[in-house]
N, C-alpha and C positions, 0 to 999 in steps of 0.2 A: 377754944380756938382750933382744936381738931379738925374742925371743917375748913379751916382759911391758914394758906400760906400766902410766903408774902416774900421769894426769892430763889431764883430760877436755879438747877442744880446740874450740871455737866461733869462728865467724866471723859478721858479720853481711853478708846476702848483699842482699837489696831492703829499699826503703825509698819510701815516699809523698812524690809529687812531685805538685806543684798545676799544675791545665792554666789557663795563663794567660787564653787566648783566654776559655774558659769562664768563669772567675773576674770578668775585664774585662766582657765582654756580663751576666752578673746585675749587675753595679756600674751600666753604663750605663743597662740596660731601668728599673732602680730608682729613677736618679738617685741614689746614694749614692758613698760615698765608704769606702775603710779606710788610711785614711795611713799606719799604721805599717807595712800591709805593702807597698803602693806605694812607699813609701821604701826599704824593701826589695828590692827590683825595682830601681828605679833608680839603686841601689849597686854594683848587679852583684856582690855579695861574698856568698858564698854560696850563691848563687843554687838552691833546688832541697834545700840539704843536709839544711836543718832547716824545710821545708815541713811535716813530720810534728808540729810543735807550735802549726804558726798553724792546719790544720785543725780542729781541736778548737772554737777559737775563732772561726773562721767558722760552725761547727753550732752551736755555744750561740749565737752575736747572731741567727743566722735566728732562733733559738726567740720572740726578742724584735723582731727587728728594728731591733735597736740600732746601726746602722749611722748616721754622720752624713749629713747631707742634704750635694751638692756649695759649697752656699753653707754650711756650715754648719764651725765647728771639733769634733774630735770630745771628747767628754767622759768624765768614767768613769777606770774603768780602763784601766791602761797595756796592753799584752799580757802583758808575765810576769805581773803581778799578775791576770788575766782567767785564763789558763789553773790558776794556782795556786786560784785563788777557786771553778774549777769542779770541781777534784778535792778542795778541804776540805768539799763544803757534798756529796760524793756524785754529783756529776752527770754519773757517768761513763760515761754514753748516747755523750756526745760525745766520748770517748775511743776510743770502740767502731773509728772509722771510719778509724783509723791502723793498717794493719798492717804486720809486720815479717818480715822472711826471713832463716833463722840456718840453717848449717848446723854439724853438730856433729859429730864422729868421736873417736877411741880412750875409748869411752864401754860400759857392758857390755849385754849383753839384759835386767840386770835392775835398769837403770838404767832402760834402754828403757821395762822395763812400767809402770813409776811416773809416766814422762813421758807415755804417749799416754792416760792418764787423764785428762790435762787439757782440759777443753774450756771455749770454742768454738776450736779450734785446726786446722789439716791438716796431715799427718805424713808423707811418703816414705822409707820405712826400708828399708836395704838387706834385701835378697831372700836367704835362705838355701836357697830350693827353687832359684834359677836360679844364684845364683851361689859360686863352688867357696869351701870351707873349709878346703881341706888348707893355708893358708898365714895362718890366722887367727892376731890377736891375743889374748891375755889382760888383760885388767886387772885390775891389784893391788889388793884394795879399802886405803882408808885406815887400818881397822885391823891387817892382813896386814902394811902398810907398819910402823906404829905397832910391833909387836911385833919387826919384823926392824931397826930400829935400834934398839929395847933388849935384845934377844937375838938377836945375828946367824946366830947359829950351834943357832938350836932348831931341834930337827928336824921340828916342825911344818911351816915354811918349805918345805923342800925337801918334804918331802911331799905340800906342797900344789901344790908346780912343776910337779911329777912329774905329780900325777895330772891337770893342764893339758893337758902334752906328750904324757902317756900317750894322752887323751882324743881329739885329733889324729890319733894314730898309728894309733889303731883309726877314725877316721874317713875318713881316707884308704883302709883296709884294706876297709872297707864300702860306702864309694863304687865301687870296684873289683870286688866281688865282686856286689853288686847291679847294675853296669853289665854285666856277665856275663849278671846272669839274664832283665835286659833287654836281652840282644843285637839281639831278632826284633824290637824297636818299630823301624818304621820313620824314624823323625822321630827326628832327634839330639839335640835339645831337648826331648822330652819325655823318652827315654830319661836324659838327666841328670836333667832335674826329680826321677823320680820313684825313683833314685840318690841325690840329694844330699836330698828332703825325711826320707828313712828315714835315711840315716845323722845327718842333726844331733842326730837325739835324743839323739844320745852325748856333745856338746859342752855344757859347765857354764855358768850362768848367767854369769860372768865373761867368756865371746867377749866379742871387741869388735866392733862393731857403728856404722852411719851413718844420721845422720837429718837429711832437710830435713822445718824447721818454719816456721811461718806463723803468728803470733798477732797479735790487735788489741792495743793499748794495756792495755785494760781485763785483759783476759786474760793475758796479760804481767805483769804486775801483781801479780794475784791468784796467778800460778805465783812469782813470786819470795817473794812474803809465804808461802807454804808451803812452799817446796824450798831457800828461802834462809834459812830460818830455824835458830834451835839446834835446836829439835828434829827435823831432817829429815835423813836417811840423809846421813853425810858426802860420797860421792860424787857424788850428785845436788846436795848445798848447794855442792862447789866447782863446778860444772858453771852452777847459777842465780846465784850469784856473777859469775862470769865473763860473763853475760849480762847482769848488773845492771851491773857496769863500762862494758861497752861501750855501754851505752842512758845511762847517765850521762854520759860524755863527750860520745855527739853528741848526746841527746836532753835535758838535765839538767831543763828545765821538767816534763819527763812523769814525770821520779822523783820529783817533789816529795812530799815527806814522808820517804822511804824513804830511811836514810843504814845505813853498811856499820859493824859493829860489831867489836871485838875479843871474843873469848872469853876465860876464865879459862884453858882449856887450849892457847890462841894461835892457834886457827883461827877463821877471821873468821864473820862473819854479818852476818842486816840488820835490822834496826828499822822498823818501816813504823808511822807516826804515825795514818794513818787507818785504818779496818774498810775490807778491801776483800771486796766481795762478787759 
């Protein structure tokens, strides 16, 4: 089974860190004050982790300038209730300003095509013109999976393995025989390029495939409320699943609204309380 996986893998790679100095000199020049994140700072606990949910809330009080004066106690809202208050009332401008960095692997090309739809987002996906295929992965879609634990033995299954490995076989064959017909380029890197762009045509929508992604808050958001939902291609929902987890755990203010659901069929999904646009 070395050739076939069967479950999309994400990791979250950067994350928004607030530059102190900067933060400090606007407080000073203003004369103002933000206590609850000063108290934060001077905790040392955390420090930096979950900068990504007090931003938000620095861009909304600029809007106002709802900052206390340094003589002054601050009023209002708490921070969790200030970040929750700006994502129920839509004010998600100041969301916009938190981006995040996931990278994501054993995932297929036409996973791929559904995800760089998303925008405002930036995408670095592995290169099928530079880099070789004879050692690529498959992924099982989750219906493929579905059918071969209730019929282990349909010959559907194997058919479909086949024509994987097959697809491989003749790619590697093609890469080979086009590297032949471009012997005369002199440049070794292009002679591959233009080797490996001709042969992939032969590899099925299932390769697997690597992507570094970049989204704000807001954008993030609005892919989970589409690709996490019942109705979105099972692959891609366990894949924005996996992403909603992980922004849950370190991020839980920024999911607000959004909680993870059971299905009638036993695969999860998510419920997102506001319209996100």
């Amino acid at each position: 089974m070395a050739d076939f996986v069967t479950e999309p893998q994400v990791k979250l790679i950067s994350r928004p860190v607030i530059d102190i100095d900067g933060l400090t000199t606007f407080l000073d020049v203003h004369n103002i004050t933000w206590p609850e994140f000063q108290r934060k700072l001077s905790s040392n606990i955390d420090l930096g982790d979950r900068d990504a949910e007090y931003i938000p809330e620095m861009a909304g009080r600029i809007c106002y300038m709802s900052f206390p004066s340094k003589d002054k106690e601050q009023k209002g809202r708490s921070h969790e209730d200030h970040i929750k208050h700006l994502i129920e009332i839509g004010h998600f401008s100041v969301i916009e300003h938190c981006n995040f960095g996931f990278v994501t692997w054993n995932i297929s090309r036409s996973l791929s095509h559904e995800f760089v739809r998303h925008r405002i987002a930036s995408y670095s996906q592995l290169s099928q013109r530079y880099v070789d295929s004879s050692d690529v992965k498959f992924i099982i879609p989750p219906s493929i999976q579905e059918l071969e634990k209730e019929f282990p033995e349909h010959p559907s299954i194997n058919k479909w393995k086949e024509h994987c490995i097959k697809s491989k076989l003749l790619y590697t064959e093609l890469t080979e025989t086009l590297s032949e017909l471009y012997k005369d380029v002199p440049d070794k890197t292009e002679k591959r390029k233009l080797a490996r762009q001709t042969a992939r045509s032969i590899l099925p929508n299932c390769t697997e495939t690597k992507i570094f992604f970049t989204m704000n808050t807001r954008s993030l958001r609005h892919f989970l409320s589409l690709r996490a939902s019942a109705a979105a291609d099972r692959e891609i929902r366990l894949l924005a699943i996996k992403i909603y987890k992980i922004m849950f755990q370190e991020f839980p203010l920024l999911m607000h609204g959004i909680e993870l659901i059971k299905l009638p069929d036993g695969t999860e999904a998510i419920r997102n309380s506001f319209r996100e646009t």
